[in-house]
C-alpha positions in Angstrom: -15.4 -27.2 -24.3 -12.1 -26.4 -22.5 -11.5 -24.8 -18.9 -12.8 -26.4 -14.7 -16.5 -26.7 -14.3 -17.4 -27.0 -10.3 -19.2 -29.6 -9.2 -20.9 -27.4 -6.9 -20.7 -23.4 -6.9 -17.7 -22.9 -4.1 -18.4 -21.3 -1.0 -16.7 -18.1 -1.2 -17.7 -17.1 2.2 -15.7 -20.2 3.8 -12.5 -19.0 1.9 -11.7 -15.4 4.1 -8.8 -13.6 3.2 -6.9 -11.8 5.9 -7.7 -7.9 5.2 -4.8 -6.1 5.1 -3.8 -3.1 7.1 -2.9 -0.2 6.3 1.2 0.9 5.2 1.9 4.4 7.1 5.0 5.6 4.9 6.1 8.6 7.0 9.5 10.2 5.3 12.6 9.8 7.4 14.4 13.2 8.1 17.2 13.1 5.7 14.9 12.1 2.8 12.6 15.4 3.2 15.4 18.1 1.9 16.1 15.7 -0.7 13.0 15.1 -1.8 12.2 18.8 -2.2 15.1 19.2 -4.5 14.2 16.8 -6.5 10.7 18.2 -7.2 12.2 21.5 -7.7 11.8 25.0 -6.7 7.5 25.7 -7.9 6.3 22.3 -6.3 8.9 22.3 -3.5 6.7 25.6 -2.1 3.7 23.8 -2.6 5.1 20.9 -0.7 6.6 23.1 2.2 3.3 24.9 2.5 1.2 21.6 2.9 4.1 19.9 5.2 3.9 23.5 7.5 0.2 24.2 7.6 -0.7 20.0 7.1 -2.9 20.5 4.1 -3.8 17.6 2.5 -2.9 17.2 -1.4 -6.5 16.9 -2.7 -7.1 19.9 -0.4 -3.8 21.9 -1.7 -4.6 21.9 -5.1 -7.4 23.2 -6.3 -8.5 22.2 -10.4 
């Protein structure tokens, strides 16, 4: 038999991780015009429209 065995199960509960916050990542003003080129001229009007009425993505798109 290979591997660790415990001695005793751990206590998992003694062993907190710190929970980690949330990363905002708002788009700085020179990347936006960019950023629509790139996607090109269909989803650059769906992007405008969300960034101008603040639609969410899930909310823009319907499937």
């Amino acid at each position: 038999m290979s591997g660790f065995a415990f001695r005793a199960y751990p206590g998992w509960g003694d062993l907190p991780l710190a929970t980690p916050h949330e990363r905002v990542r708002e788009a700085a003003p020179a990347e936006e015009p960019r950023s629509l080129e790139a996607l090109g001229s269909h989803h650059g009007r769906l992007i405008r429209i969300m960034v101008a009425t603040g639609v969410r993505l899930r909310d823009a798109l319907m499937t």
